[in-house]
N, C-alpha and C positions, 0 to 999 in steps of 0.2 A: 214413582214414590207416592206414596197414598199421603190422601191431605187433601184441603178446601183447595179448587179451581181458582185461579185468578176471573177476576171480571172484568166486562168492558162496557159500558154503557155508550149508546148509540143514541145519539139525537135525529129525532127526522120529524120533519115539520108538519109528519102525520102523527104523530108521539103524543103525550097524556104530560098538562105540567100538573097531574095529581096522579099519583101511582097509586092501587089497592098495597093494602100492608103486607109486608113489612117494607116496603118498599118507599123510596123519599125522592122525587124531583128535586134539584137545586133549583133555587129560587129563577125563574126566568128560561128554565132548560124543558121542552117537549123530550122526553126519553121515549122510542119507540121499541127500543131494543133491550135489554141486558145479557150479552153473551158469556157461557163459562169457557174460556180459553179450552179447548181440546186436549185430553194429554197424549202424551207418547206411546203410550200404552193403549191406550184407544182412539186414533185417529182419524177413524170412520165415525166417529157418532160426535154430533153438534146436538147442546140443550141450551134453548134459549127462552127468554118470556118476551112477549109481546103483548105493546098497547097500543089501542091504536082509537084515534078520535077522531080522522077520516075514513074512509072506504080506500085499502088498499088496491094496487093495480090486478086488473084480472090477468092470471102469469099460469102457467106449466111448466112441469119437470119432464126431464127425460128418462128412461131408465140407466141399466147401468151394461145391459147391450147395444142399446140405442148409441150412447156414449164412446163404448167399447168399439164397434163399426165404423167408427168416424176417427179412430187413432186417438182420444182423447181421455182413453181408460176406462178406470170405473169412477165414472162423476156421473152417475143417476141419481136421483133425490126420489127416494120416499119418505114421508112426512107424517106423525101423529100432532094431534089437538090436545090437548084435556084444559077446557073452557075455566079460567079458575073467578072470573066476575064479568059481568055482563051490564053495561047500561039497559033501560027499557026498550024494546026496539034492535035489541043487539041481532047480527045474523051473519050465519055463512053464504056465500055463494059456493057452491060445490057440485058440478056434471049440469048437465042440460035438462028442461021442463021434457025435451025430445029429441030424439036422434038429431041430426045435424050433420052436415059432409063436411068437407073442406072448403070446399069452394062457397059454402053459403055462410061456412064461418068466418072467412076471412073478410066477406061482406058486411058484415055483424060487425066484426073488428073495427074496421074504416069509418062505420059509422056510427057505434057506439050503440045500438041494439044487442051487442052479446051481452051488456049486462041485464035487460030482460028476460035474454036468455037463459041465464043462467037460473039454478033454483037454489032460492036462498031458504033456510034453516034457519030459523028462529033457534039462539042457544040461552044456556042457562048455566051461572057452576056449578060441572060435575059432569057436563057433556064430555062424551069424549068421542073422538072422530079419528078415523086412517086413510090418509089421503095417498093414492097409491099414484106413483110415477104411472103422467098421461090422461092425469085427473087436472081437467081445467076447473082455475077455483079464486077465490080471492074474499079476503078475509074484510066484512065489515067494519064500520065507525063504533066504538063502545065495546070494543071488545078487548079484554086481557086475556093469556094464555097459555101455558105450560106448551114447548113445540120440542118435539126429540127425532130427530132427522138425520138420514145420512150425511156429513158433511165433507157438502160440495156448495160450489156458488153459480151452479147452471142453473138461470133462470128466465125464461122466454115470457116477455110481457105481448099480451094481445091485444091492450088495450089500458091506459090510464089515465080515464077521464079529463082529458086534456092536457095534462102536467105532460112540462117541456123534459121529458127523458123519451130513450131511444127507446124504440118499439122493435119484436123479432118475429112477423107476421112469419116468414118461412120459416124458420128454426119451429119454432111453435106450434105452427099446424099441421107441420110434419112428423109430429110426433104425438099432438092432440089426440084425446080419443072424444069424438062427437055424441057420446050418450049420457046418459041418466046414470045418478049416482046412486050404487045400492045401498042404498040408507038401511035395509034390515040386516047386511053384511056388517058394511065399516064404522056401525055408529051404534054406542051403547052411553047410557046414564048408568053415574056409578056415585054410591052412596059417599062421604065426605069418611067416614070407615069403615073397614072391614080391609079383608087380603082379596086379592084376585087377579089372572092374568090378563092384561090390555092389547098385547102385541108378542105372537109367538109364531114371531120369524117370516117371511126366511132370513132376514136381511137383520133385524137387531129383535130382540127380547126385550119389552118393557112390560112390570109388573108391579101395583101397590100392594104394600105390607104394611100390616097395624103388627106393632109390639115385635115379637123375635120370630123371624122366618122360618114356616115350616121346612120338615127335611125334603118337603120335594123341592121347595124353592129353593133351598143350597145345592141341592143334586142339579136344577139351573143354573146358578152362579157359580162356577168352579174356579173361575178364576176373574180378572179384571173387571172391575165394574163401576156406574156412577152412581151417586144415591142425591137423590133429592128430597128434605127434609120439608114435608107441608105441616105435619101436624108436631109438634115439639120437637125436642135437637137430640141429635146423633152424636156419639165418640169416636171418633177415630184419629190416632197417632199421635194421640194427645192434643187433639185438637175436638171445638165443640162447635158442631156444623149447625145452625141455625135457618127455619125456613127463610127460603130468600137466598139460599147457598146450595153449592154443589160441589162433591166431593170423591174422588176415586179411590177404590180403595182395589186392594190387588187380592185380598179374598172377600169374601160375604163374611166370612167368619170373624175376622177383622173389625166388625163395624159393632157398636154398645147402640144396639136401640133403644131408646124407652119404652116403659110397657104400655103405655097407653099413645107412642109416636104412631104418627103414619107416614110411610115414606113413598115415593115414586124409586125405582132399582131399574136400568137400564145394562145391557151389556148390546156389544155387537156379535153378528154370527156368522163372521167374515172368517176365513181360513184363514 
């Protein structure tokens, strides 16, 4: 049934007690998370924001053969970015300064040199990044961010700077890919408006749209889709989706944009 997502705000005591807007901390509460509940109709695609005022764990996804090989399905995670505020000093970590094996990473691991290792990305609002399953990465301190992801909850940490949670050195490195991230592939800056496609496929479609979607981008959405409202609010089903909300709708044609809205539009491309 098309209509705004339910939410869930997640506390973690890497979380922000001041949110960028439209977004509100309760008085005393770190939010690190705000999840839009998944609907039934599309239950492969998770869209979440994150904040974060620590340096998250350095962690890998698997894919969704990887997964599949192991009796466990399709729980692979690939993951997009789109950076929406940034403190001074903000950065990703994402693939290696240099090749790397297994066996020197997991040495890295133990000892807490894979964050070295890694190569951090200075971001800004407006970056946007594609972190593909087997990409070791881990999301800097000062960072806020639009994430739209396969959802699954397979997640192999290799490393978190000390914090007393479970570590998955094999899981991990067994699926780790040891190189350098093609930063001229998976990473583009994108203007705060205009249209354009971010992610096309194989696995989900995400595209921003200013004002009423061209007919190619409906010939994309044919059917179920989410819409994320950054620049002014959306109509659908009688209902007024405001940035800061997410919302399914079972056509594209369904949705009353603004003329001057910009939206983020997600579908999956799952069979």
């Amino acid at each position: 049934m098309s209509g705004a997502l339910p939410i869930r705000e997640v506390e973690k005591p890497w979380g922000m007690d001041v949110l960028p807007a439209p977004f509100a901390a309760s008085t005393g509460c770190r939010i690190g998370e705000i999840w839009f509940e998944p609907p039934a109709e599309l239950p492969e695609l998770l869209v979440k924001y994150i904040f974060t005022s620590e340096a998250l764990s350095v962690q890998v996804h698997p894919s969704d053969a990887q997964t599949e090989a192991k009796g466990l399905g399709r729980q692979g995670k690939e993951e997009c970015w789109l950076i929406v505020a940034a403190e001074p000093g903000a950065k990703l970590g994402i693939g290696f300064n240099a090749g790397i094996d297994a066996q020197a990473m997991r040495a890295a691991a133990l000892d807490g040199s894979i964050e070295d290792l890694l190569t951090w990305h200075p971001v800004r609002p407006g970056d946007f990044f594609y972190i593909p399953a087997n990409t070791v990465h881990a999301i800097g301190a000062g960072v806020s961010l639009i994430e739209v992801q396969q959802n699954s909850d397979i997640t192999y940490r290799l490393y978190d700077y000390g914090r007393p949670r479970e570590l998955h050195l094999d899981e991990g490195i067994a699926v780790a890919s040891g190189e350098p991230y093609p930063l001229d592939r998976w990473h583009v800056h994108i203007a705060s408006r205009g249209s354009r496609v971010l992610v096309d496929g194989p696995l989900f479609l995400l595209d921003q749209v200013e004002g009423e979607p061209s007919a190619e981008t409906m010939d994309r959405y044919p059917g179920p889709l989410l819409v994320i409202p950054r620049i002014g609010s959306i109509e659908l089903a009688g209902q007024v989706i405001a940035p800061g909300g997410c919302a399914l709708a079972t056509r594209l044609a369904d949705v009353r944009f603004a003329d001057q809205g910009v939206c983020l539009i997600t579908r999956s491309c799952a069979a």
